[in-house]
C-alpha positions as CSV (number, residue, x, y, z in Angstrom):
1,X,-27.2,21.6,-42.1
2,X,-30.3,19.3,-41.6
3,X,-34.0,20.2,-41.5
4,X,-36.2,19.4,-38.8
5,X,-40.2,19.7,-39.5
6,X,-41.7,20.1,-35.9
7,X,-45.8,20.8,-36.1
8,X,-45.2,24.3,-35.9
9,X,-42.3,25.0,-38.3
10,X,-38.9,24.1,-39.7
11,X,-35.3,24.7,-38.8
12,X,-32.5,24.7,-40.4
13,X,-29.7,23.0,-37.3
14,X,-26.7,21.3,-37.0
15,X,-26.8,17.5,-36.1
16,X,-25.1,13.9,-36.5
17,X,-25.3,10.6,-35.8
18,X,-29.0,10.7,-36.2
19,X,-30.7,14.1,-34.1
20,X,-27.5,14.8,-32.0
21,X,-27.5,18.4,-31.3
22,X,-26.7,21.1,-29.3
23,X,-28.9,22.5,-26.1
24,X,-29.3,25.7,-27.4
25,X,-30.1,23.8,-30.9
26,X,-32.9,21.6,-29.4
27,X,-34.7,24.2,-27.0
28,X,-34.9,26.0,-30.8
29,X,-37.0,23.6,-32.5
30,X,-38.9,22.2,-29.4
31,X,-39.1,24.9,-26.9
32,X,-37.7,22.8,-24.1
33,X,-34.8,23.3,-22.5
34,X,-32.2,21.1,-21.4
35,X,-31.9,21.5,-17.1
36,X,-30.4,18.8,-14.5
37,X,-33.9,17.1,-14.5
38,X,-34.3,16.7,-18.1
39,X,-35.7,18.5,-20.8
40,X,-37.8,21.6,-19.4
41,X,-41.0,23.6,-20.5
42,X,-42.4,26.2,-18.1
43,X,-42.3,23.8,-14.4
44,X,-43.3,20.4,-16.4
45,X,-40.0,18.1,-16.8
46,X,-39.1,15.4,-18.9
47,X,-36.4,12.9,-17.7
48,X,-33.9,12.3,-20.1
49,X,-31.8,8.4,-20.1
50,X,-27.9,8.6,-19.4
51,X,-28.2,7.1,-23.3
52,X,-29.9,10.4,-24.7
53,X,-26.8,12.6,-23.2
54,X,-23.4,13.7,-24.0
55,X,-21.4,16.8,-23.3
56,X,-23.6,19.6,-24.8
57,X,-25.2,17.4,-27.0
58,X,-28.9,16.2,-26.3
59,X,-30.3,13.3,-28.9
60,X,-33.9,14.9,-29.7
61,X,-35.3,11.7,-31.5
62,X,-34.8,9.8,-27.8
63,X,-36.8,12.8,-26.0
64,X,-39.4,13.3,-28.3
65,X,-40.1,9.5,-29.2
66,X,-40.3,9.6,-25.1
67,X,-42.9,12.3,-25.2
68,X,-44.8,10.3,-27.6
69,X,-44.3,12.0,-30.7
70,X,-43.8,10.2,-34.2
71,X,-39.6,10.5,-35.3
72,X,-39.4,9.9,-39.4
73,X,-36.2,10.8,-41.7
74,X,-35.6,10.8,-44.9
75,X,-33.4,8.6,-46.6
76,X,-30.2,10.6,-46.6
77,X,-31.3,12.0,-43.2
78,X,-31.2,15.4,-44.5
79,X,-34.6,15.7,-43.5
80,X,-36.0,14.9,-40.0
81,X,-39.8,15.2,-39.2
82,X,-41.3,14.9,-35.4
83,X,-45.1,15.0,-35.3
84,X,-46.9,15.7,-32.3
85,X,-47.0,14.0,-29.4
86,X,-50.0,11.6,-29.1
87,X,-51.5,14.1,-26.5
88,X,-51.8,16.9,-28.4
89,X,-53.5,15.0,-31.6
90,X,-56.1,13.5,-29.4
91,X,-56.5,17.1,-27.3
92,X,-57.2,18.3,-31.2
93,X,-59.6,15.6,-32.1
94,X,-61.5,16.2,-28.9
95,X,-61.8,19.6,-29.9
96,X,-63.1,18.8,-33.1
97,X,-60.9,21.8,-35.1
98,X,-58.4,20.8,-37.8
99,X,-55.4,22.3,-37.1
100,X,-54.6,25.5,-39.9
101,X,-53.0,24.5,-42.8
102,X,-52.3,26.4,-46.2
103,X,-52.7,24.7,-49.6
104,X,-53.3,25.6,-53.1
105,X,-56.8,25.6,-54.3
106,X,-57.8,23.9,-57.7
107,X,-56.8,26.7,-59.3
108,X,-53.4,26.9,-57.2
109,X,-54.2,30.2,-55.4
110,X,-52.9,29.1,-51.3
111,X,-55.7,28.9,-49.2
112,X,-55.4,29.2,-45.2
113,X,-58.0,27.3,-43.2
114,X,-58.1,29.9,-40.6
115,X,-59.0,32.5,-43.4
116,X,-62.1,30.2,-44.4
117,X,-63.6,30.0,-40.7
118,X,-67.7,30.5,-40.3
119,X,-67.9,29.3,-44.0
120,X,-68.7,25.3,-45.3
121,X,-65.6,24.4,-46.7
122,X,-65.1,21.1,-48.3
123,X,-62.2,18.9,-47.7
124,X,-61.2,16.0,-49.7
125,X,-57.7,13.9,-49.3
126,X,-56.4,11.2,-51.1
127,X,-53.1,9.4,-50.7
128,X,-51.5,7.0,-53.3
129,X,-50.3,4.3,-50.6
């Protein structure tokens, strides 16, 4: 089994040869589903290439790099991250609210953003690259 880290959660699906996977699989972690026109969410459609089908497989790191959205994996490929589309980072910048998030405190106590709303919170990062 592989882990795929979507915006919204993780799951735990069976793939190869990169994101191969199942319909059923895919609709899971994105919440599109595979139709004749492509991949499906409510009436939008996405056209998927000849390239990005096979016989009830669907290659989810051609639809969602075609949606716009950042593919990464780690080095044995057991881990597979798609970030969100460009879209929907922009639609959140616009909106000027950080997405929730939890993370330990200083003294390691989780803290959920949401919880902390109305209140001046403080909010340093700091990456090593």
């Amino acid at each position: 089994m592989t882990i795929v880290l979507t915006p919204a959660a993780e799951h735990q699906v069976a793939v190869h040869d990169g994101l191969w996977m199942s319909p059923v699989d895919a609709e899971r972690v994105t919440g599109w589903t595979l139709k004749p026109e492509g991949m499906c969410r409510a009436a939008l459609c996405v056209p998927l290439p000849a390239s990005a089908l096979r016989p009830n497989e669907v290659d989810l790191a051609a639809f969602w790099t075609k949606l716009g959205g950042p593919v990464i994996a780690s080095d044995r490929h057991d881990v597979w991250a798609l970030g969100a589309p460009a879209g929907e980072r922009n639609a959140q910048l616009e909106g000027l609210e950080a997405p929730d998030f939890t993370l330990p405190d200083i003294d390691g106590v989780p803290r959920t953003l949401s919880q902390l709303r109305g209140r001046k919170v403080f909010l340093a990062t700091w990456a090593s690259w």
